[in-house]
C-alpha beads as a LAMMPS data file, in Angstrom:
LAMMPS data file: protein, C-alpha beads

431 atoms
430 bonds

1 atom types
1 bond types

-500.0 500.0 xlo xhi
-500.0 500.0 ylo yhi
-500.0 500.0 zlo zhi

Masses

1 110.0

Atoms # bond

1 1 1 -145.335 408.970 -22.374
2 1 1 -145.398 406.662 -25.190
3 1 1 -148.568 404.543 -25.569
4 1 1 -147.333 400.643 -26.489
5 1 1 -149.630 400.989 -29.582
6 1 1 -146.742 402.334 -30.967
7 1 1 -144.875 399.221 -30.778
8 1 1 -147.027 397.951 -33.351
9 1 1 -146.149 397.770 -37.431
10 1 1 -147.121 401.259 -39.014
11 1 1 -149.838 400.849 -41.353
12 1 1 -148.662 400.383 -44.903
13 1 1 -149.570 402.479 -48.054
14 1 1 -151.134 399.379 -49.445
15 1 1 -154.182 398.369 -47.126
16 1 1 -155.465 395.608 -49.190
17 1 1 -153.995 392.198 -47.241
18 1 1 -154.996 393.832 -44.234
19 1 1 -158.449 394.638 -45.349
20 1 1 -158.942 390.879 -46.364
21 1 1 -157.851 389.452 -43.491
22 1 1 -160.395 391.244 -41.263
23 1 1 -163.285 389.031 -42.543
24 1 1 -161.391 386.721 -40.094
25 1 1 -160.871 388.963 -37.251
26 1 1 -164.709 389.732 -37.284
27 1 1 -165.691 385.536 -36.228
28 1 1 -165.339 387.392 -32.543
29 1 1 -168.682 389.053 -33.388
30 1 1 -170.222 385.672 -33.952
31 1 1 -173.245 384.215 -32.206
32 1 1 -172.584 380.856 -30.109
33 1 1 -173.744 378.902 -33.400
34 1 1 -171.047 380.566 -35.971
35 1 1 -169.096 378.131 -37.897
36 1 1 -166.030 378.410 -35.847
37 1 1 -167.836 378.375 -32.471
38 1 1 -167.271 374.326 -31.093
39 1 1 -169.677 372.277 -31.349
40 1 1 -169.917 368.256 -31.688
41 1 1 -171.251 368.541 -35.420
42 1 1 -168.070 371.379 -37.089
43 1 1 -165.406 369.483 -34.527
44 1 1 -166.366 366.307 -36.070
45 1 1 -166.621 367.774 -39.639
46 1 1 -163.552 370.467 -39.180
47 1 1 -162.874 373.171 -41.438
48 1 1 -159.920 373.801 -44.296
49 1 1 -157.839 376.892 -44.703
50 1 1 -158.819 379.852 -47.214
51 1 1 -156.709 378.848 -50.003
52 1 1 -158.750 375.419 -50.079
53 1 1 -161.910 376.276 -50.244
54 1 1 -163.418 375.381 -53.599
55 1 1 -164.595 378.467 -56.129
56 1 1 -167.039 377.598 -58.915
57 1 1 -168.664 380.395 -61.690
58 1 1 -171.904 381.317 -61.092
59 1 1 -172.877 379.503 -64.510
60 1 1 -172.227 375.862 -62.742
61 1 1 -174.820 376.247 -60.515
62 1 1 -177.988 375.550 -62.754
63 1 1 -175.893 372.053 -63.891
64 1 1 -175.616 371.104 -60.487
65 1 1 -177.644 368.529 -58.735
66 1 1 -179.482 367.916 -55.230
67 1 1 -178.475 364.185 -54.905
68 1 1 -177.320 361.501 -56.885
69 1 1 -177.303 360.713 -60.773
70 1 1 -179.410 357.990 -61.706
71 1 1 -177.260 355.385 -63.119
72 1 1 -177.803 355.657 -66.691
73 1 1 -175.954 358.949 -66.825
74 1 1 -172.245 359.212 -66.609
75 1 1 -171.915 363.332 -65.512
76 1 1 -173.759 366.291 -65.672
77 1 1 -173.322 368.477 -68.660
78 1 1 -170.157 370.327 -68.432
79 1 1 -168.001 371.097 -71.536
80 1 1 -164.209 370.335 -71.759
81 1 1 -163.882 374.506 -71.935
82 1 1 -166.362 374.796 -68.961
83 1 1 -164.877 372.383 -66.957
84 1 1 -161.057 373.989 -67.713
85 1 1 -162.267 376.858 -66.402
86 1 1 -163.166 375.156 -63.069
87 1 1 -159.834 373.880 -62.781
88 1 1 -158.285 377.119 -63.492
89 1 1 -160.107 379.394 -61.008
90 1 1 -159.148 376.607 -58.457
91 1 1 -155.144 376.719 -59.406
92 1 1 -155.523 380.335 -59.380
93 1 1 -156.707 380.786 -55.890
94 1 1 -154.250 378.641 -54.769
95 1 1 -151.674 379.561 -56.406
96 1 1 -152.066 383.511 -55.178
97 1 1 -152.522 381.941 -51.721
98 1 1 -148.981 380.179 -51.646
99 1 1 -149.895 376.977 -52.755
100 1 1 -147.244 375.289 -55.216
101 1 1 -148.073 375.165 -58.618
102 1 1 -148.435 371.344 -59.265
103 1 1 -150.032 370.719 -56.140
104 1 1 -152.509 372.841 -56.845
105 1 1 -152.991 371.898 -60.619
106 1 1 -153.503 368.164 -59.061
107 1 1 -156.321 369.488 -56.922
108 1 1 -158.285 372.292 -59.240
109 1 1 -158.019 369.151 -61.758
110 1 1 -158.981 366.496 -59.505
111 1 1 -162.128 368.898 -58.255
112 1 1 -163.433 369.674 -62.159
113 1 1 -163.365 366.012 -62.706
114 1 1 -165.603 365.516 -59.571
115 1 1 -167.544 368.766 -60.501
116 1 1 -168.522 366.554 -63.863
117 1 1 -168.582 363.143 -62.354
118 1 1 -171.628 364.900 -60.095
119 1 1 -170.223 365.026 -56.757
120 1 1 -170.891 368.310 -56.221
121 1 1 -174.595 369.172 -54.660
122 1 1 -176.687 371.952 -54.754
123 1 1 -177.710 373.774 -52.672
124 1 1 -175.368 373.226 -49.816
125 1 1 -177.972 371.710 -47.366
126 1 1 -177.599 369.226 -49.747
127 1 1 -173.754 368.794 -49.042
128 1 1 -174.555 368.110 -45.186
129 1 1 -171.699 370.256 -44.348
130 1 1 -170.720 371.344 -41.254
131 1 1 -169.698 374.613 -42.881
132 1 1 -170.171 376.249 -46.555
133 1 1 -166.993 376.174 -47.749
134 1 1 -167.746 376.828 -51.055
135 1 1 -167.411 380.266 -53.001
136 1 1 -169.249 381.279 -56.176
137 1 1 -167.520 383.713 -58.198
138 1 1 -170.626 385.391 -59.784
139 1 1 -168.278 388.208 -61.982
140 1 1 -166.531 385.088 -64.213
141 1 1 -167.665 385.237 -67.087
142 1 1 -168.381 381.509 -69.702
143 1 1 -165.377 381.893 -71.809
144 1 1 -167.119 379.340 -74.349
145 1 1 -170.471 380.839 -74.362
146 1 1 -169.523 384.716 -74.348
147 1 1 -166.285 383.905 -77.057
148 1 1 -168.542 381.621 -79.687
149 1 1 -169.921 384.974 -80.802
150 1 1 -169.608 388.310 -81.481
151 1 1 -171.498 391.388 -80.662
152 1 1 -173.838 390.826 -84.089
153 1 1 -174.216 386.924 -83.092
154 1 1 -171.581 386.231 -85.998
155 1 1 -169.096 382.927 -85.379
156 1 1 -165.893 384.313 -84.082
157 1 1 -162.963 382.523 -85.465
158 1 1 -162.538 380.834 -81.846
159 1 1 -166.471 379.883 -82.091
160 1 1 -165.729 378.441 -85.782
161 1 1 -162.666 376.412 -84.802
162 1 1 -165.155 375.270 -81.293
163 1 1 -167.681 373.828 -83.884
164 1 1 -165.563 372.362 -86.371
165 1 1 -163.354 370.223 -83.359
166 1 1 -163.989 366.680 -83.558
167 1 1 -163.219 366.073 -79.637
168 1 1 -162.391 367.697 -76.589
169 1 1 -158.366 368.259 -77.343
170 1 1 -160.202 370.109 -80.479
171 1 1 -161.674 372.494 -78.410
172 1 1 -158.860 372.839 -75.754
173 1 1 -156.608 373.757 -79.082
174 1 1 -159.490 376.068 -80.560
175 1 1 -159.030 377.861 -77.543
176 1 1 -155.316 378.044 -77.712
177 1 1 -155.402 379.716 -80.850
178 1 1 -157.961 381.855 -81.189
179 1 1 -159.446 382.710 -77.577
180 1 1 -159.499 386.048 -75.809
181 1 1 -158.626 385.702 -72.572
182 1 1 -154.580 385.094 -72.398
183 1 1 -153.710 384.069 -68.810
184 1 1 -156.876 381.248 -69.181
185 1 1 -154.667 380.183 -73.014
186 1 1 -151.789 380.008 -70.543
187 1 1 -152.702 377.864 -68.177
188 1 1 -154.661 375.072 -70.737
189 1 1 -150.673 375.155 -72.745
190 1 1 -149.709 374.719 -68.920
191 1 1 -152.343 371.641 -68.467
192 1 1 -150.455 370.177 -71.843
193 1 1 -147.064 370.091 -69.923
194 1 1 -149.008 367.720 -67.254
195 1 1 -150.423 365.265 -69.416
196 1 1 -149.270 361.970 -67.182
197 1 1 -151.028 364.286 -64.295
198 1 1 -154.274 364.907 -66.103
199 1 1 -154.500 361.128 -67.546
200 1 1 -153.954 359.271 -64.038
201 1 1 -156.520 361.939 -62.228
202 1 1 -159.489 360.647 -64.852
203 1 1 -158.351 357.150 -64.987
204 1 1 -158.447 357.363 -61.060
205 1 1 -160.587 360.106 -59.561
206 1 1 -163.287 357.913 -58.663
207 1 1 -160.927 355.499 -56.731
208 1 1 -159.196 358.058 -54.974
209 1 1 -162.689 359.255 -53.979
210 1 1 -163.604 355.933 -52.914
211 1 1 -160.884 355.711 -50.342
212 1 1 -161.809 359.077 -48.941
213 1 1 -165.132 357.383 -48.273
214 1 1 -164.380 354.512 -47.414
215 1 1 -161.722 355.587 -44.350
216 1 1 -164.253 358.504 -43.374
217 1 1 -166.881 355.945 -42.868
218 1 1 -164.765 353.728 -40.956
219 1 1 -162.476 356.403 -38.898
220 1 1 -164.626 359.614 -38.962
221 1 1 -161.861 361.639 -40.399
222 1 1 -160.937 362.637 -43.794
223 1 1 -157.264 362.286 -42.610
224 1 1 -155.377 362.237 -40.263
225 1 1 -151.421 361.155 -39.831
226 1 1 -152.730 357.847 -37.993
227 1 1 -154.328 357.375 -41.205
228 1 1 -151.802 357.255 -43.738
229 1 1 -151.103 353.342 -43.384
230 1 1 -154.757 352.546 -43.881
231 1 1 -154.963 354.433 -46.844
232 1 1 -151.721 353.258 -47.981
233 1 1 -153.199 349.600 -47.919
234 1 1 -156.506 350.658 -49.138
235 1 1 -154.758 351.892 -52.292
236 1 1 -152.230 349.080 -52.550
237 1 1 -154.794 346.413 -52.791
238 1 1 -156.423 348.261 -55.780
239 1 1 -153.289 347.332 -57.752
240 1 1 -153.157 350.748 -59.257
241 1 1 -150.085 352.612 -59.651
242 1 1 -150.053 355.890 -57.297
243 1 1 -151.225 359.174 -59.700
244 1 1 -148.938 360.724 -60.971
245 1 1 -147.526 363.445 -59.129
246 1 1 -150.015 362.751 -56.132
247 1 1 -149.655 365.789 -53.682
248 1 1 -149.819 363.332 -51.091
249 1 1 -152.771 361.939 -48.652
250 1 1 -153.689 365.267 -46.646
251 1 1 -154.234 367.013 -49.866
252 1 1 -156.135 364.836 -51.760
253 1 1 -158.044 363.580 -49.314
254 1 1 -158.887 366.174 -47.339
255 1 1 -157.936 369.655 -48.746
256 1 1 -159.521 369.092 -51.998
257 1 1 -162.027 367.619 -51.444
258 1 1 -163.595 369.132 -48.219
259 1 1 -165.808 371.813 -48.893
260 1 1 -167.802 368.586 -51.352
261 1 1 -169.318 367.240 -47.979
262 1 1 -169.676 363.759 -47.832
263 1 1 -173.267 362.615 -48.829
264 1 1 -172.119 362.871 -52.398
265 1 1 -169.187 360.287 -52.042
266 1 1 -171.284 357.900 -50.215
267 1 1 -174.132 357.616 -52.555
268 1 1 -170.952 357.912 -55.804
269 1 1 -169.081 354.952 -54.031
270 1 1 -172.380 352.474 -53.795
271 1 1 -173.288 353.801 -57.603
272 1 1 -170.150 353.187 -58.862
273 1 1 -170.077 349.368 -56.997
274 1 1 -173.614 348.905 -59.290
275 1 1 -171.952 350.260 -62.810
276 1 1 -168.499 348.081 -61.900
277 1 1 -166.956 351.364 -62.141
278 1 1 -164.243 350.502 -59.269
279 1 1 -161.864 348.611 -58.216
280 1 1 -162.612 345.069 -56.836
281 1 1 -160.998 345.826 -53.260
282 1 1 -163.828 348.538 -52.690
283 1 1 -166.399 345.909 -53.382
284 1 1 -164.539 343.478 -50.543
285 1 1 -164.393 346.287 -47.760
286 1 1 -168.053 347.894 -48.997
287 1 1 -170.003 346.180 -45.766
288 1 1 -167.237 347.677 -43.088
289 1 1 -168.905 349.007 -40.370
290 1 1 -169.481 352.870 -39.681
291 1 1 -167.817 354.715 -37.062
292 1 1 -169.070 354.082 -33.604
293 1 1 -170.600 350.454 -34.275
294 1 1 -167.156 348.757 -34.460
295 1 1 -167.148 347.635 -30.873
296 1 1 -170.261 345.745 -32.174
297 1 1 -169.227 344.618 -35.782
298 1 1 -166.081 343.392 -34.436
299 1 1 -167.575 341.699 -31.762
300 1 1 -170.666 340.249 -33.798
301 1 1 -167.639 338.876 -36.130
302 1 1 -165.570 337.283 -33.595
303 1 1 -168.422 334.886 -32.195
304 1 1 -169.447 333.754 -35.882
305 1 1 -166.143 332.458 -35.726
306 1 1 -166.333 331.535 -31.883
307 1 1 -169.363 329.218 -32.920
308 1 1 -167.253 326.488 -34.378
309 1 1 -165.744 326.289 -30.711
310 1 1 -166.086 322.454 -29.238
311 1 1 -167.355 324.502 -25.783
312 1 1 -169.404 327.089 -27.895
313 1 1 -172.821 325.972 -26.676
314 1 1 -171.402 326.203 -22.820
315 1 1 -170.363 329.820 -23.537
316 1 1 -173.592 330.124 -25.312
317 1 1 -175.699 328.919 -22.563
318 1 1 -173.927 331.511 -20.137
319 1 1 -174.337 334.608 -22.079
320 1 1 -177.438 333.728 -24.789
321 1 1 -179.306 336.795 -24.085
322 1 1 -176.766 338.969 -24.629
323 1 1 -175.749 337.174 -27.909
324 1 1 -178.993 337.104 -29.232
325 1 1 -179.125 340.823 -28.829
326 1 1 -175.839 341.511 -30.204
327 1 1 -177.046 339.703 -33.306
328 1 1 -180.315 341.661 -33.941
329 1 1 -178.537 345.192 -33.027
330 1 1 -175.673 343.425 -36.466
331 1 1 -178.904 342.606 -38.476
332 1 1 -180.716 345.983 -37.449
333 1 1 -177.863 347.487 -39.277
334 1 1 -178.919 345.962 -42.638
335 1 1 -176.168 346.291 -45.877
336 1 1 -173.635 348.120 -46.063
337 1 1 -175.165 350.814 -48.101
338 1 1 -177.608 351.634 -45.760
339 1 1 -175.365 350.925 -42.290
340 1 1 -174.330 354.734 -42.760
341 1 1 -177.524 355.624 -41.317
342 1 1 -175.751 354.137 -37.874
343 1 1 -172.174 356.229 -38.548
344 1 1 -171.742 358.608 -35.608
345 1 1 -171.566 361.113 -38.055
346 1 1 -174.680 359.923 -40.392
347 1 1 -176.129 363.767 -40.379
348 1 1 -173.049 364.294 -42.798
349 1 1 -175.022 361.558 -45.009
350 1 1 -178.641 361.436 -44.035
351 1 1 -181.361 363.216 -43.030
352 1 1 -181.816 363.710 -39.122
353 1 1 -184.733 362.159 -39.187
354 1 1 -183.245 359.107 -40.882
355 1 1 -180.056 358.756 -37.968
356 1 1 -179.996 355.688 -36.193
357 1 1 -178.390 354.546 -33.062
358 1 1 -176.458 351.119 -32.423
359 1 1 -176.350 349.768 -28.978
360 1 1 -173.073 348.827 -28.208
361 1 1 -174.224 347.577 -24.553
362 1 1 -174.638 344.024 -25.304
363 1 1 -171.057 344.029 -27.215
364 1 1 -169.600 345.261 -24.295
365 1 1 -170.368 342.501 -22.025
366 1 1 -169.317 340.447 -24.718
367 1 1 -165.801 342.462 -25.352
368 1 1 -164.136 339.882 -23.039
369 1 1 -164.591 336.534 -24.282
370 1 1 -164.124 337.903 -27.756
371 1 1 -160.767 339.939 -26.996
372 1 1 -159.852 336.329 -25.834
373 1 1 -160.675 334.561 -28.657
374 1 1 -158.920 336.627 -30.825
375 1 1 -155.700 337.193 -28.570
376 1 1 -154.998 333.146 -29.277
377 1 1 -157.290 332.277 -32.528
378 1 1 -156.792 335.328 -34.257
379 1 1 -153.829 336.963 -33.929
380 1 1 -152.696 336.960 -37.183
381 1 1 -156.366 337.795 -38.844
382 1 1 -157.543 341.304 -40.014
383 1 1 -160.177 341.324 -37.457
384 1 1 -156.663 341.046 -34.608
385 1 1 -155.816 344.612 -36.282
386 1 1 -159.074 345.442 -34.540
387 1 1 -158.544 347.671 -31.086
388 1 1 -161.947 348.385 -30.475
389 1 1 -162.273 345.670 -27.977
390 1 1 -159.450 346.388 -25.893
391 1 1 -160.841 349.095 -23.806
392 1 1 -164.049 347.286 -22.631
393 1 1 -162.336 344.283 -22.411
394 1 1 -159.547 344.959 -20.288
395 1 1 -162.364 345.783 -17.483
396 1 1 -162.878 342.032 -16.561
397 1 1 -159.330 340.450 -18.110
398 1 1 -159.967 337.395 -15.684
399 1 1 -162.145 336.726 -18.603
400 1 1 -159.792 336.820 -21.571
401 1 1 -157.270 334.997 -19.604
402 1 1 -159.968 332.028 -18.964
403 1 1 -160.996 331.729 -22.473
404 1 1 -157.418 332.052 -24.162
405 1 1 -156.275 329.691 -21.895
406 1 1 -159.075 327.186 -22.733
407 1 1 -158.655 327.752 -26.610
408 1 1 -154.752 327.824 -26.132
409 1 1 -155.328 323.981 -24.722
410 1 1 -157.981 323.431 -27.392
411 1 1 -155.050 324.217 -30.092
412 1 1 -152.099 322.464 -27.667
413 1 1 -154.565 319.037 -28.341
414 1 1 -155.206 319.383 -31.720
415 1 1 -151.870 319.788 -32.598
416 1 1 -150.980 316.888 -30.643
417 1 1 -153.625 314.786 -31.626
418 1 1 -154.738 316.094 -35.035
419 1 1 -158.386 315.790 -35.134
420 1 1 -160.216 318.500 -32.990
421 1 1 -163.064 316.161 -33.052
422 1 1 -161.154 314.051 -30.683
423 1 1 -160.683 316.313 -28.401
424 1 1 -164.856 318.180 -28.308
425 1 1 -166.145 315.567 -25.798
426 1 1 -163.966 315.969 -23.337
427 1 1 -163.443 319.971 -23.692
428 1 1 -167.475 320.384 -23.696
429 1 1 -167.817 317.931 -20.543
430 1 1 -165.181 319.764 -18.338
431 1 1 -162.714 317.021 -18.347

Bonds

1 1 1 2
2 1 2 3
3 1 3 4
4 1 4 5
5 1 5 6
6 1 6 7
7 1 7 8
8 1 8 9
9 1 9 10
10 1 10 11
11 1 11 12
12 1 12 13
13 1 13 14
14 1 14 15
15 1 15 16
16 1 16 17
17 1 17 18
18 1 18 19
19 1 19 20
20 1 20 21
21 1 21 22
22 1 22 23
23 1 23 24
24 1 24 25
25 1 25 26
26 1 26 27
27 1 27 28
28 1 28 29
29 1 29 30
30 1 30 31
31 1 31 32
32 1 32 33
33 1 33 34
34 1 34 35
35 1 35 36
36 1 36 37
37 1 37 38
38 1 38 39
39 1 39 40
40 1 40 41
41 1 41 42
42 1 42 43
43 1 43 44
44 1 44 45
45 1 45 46
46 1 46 47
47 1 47 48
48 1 48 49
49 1 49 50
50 1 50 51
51 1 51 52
52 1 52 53
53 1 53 54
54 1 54 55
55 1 55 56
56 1 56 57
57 1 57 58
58 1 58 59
59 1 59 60
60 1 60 61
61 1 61 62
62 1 62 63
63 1 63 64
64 1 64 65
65 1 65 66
66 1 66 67
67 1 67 68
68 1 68 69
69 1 69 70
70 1 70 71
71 1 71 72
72 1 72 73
73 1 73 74
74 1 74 75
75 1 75 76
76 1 76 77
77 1 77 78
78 1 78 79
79 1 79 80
80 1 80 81
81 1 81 82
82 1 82 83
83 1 83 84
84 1 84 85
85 1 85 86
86 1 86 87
87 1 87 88
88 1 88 89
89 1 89 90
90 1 90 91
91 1 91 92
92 1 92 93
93 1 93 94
94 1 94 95
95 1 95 96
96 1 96 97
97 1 97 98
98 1 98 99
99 1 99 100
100 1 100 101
101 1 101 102
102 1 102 103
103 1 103 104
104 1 104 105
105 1 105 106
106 1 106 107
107 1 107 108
108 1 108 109
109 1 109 110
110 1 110 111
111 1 111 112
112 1 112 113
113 1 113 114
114 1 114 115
115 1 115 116
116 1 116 117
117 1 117 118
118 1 118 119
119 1 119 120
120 1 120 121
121 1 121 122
122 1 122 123
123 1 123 124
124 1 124 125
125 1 125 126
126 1 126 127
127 1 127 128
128 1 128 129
129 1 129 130
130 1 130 131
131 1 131 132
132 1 132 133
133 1 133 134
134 1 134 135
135 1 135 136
136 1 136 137
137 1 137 138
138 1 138 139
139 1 139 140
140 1 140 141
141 1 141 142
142 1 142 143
143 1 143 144
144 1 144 145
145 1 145 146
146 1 146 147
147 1 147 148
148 1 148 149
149 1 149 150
150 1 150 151
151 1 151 152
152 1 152 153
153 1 153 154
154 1 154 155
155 1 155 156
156 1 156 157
157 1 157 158
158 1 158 159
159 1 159 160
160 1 160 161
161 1 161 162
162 1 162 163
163 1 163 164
164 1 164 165
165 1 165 166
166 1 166 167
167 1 167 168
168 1 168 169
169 1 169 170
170 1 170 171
171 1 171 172
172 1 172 173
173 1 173 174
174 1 174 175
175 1 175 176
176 1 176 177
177 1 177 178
178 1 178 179
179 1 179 180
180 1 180 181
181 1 181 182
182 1 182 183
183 1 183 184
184 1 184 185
185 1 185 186
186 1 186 187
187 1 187 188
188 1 188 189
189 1 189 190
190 1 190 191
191 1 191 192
192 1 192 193
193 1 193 194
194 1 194 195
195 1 195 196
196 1 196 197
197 1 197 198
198 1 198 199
199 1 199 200
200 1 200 201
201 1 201 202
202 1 202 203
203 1 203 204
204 1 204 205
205 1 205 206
206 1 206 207
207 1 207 208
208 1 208 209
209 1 209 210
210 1 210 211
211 1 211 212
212 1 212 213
213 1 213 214
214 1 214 215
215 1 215 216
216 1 216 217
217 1 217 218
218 1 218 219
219 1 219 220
220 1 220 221
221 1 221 222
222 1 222 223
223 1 223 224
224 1 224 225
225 1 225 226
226 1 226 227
227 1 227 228
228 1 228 229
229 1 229 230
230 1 230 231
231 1 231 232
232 1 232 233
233 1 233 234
234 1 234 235
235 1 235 236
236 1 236 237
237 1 237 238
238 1 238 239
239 1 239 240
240 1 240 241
241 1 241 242
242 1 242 243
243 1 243 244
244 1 244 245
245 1 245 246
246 1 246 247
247 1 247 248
248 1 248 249
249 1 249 250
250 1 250 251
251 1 251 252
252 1 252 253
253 1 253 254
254 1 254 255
255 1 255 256
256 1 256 257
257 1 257 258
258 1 258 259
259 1 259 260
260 1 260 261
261 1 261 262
262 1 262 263
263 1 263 264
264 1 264 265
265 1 265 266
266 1 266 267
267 1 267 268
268 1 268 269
269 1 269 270
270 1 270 271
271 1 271 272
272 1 272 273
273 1 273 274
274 1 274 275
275 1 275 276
276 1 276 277
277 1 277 278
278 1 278 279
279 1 279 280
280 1 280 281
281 1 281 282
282 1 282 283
283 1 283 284
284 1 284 285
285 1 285 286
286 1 286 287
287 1 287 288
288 1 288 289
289 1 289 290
290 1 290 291
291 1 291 292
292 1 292 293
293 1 293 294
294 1 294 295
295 1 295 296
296 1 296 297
297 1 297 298
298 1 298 299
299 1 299 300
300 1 300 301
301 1 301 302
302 1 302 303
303 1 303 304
304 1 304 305
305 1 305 306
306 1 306 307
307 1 307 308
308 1 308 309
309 1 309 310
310 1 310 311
311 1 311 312
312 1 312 313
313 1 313 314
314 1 314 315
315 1 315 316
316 1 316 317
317 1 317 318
318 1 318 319
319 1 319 320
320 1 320 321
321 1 321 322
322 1 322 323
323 1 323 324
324 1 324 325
325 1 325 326
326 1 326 327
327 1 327 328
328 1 328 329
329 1 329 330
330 1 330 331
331 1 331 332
332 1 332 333
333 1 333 334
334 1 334 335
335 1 335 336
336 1 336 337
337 1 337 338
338 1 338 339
339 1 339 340
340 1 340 341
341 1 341 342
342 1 342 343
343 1 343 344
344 1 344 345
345 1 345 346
346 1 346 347
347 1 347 348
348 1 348 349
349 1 349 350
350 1 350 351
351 1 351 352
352 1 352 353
353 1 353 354
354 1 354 355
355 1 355 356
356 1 356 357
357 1 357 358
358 1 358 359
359 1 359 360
360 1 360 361
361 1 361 362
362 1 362 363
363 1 363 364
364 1 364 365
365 1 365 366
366 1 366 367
367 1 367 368
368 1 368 369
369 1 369 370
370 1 370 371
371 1 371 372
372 1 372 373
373 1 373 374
374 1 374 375
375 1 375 376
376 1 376 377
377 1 377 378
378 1 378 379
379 1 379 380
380 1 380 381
381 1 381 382
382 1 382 383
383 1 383 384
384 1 384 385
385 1 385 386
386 1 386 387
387 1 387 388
388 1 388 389
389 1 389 390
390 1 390 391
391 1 391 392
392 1 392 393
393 1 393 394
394 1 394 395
395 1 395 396
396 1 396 397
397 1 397 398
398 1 398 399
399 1 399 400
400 1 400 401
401 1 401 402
402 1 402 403
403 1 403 404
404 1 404 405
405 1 405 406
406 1 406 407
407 1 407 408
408 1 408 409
409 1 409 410
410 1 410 411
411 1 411 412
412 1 412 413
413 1 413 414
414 1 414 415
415 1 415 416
416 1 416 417
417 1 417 418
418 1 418 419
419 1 419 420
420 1 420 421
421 1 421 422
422 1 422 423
423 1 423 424
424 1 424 425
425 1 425 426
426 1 426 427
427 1 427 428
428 1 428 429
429 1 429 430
430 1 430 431
């Protein structure tokens, strides 16, 4: 009788794809804490496919940092060689793992720019990552500092050429000519055919990072397809032209940039806002409020505006205590650099013992009379893009009927008589 293992493929002469695909078969083995075992901190975070993960040489790690730069330096100290090299054991991984060519030049490019910009911590507690996904290739050798030389310590004629360039193309054509290693020759002459590519990644790179940021900390997520108009309008209202041949928002803002973490971009975006190193837009949205404290943001922002109401002070008068509140749980927050602490998420940027909670209690009493307000008054604001409210506030919608119905008359007399003023003593008195 014929067992149904023999239904199965016959093993091939070559065992090798099998053989690295078991690394992945073996997560079954796992303790209830692996890094694909669910749990609130890895769902939130996610994870990214092989071919993403990022691959550094073994040599980058003593360059790396634990936090921030201070602001008086622009990188860490990576050579235009070293920093190729990066970008080419990134395109190659891809590239052997089915990734097109240009999309993964535009990432292993846009990742050695970050690598030098000093987004990249060390050690990876550092990162606040769910999971390590980054891989250090310990057998790659420093094409600059084992070519410069020969065996006796002599100049090579590639270590000559290296000295005697006046800039980086110097040394990116020193190593054209006169390096060792011909597939790494190949792929800088392939770099040259991408020149628009490589210009608009360093012209942009921190921009691009910016709006990862900035959506994570409003959203949670790196990206998702929900997210494509807000980035979309994030980047429009920079004014600068889309990168060339951008491999489109999943990829830049997710795939390549995942196994960074995000306590690097957070403390890069808020450095780059001191050093004017961004655009102006990022500067406007820098205060929006972290994931999970938009019920109260949005709420806290509605009655600033609801104060200039003729009937403010009977609203007021009704529901004080759980104004006040709502205002000291907005100030408790503080700026926007240090609201993060509050983000649902802030592990991925703080330390644990630094996470704060927001009490969005008070704002959900308050959800009604600002979903209200804003249903009339603000429909065609930003804050009307808002849908934080709508859940709590469609529990009492007696509520927002009362008070659009009172502001809708408010408006109905103004425009008839033209001067609000007119109209406050009789709206505040009940007539």
């Amino acid at each position: 009788m014929a067992d149904v293992t023999d239904r199965l493929p016959i093993l091939p002469a070559d065992l090798t794809p099998i053989l690295q695909r078991l690394d992945r078969v073996a997560i079954i083995a796992q303790d209830s804490n692996g890094p694909a075992t669910y749990n609130v901190e890895s769902a939130a975070y996610g994870n990214i496919s092989n071919e993403f993960r990022l691959i550094i040489p073994n040599w980058v790690i003593p360059l790396l940092r634990n936090n921030a730069l201070p602001d008086n330096l622009m990188g860490i100290n990576i050579d235009i060689i070293q920093q190729t090299q990066v970008a080419y054991m990134n395109w190659r991984r891809m590239v052997e793992e089915n990734v097109a060519q240009d999309i993964a030049l535009w990432i292993a490019i846009y990742r050695a720019r970050l690598i030098k910009l000093g987004y990249l911590y060390h050690p990876a507690a550092s990162r606040k990552v769910g999971v390590n996904e980054v891989d250090v290739d310990a057998t790659v050798i420093d094409l600059m500092m084992n070519e410069l030389t020969d065996g006796d310590g002599n100049l090579t004629q590639f270590g000559n050429a290296f000295n005697a360039a006046r800039d980086d193309s110097g040394k990116l054509m020193a190593y054209v000519t006169f390096g060792n290693d011909n597939r790494f020759r190949r792929f800088i002459a392939y770099m040259s055919t991408k020149l628009e590519m490589v210009n608009d990644i360093v012209f942009t790179a921190e921009n691009i990072a910016a709006s990862t940021y900035l959506v994570f900390r409003q959203f949670g997520h790196h990206y998702t397809e929900s997210l494509r108009e807000k980035y979309t309008r994030i980047w429009a209202a920079t004014t600068l032209a889309e990168p060339a041949l951008f491999p489109g928002f999943d990829m830049a803002h997710r795939n390549a940039v995942h196994s960074f973490g995000l306590k690097s971009f957070h403390d890069n975006f808020y450095r780059n806002l001191r050093l004017n190193r961004l655009a102006e837009t990022f500067r406007d949205r820098s205060n929006v409020a972290p994931c999970g404290t938009a019920m109260t943001a949005t709420c806290y922002a509605t009655i600033q505006l609801m104060k200039a109401l003729p009937f403010w002070m009977n609203l007021y008068s009704a529901y004080s205590q759980q104004v006040d509140a709502l205002e000291n749980e907005y100030r408790k927050m503080g700026s926007g650099e240090e609201a993060i602490a509050f983000h649902k998420n802030a592990s991925f940027f703080v330390d644990e013992a630094q996470v704060m909670k927001i009490d969005n209690s008070f704002a959900a009493v308050l959800a009604p009379l600002a979903k209200g307000f804003i249903d009339v008054a603000g429909e065609k604001s930003d804050i009307a893009r808002q849908r934080t409210l709508d859940k709590r506030a469609s529990q009492n919608p007696v509520m927002i009927t009362m008070v659009s119905s009172v502001i809708t008359a408010i408006l109905d007399r103004v425009t008839e008589r033209g001067d609000i003023a007119s109209i406050a003593p009789s709206v505040t008195s009940g007539q």
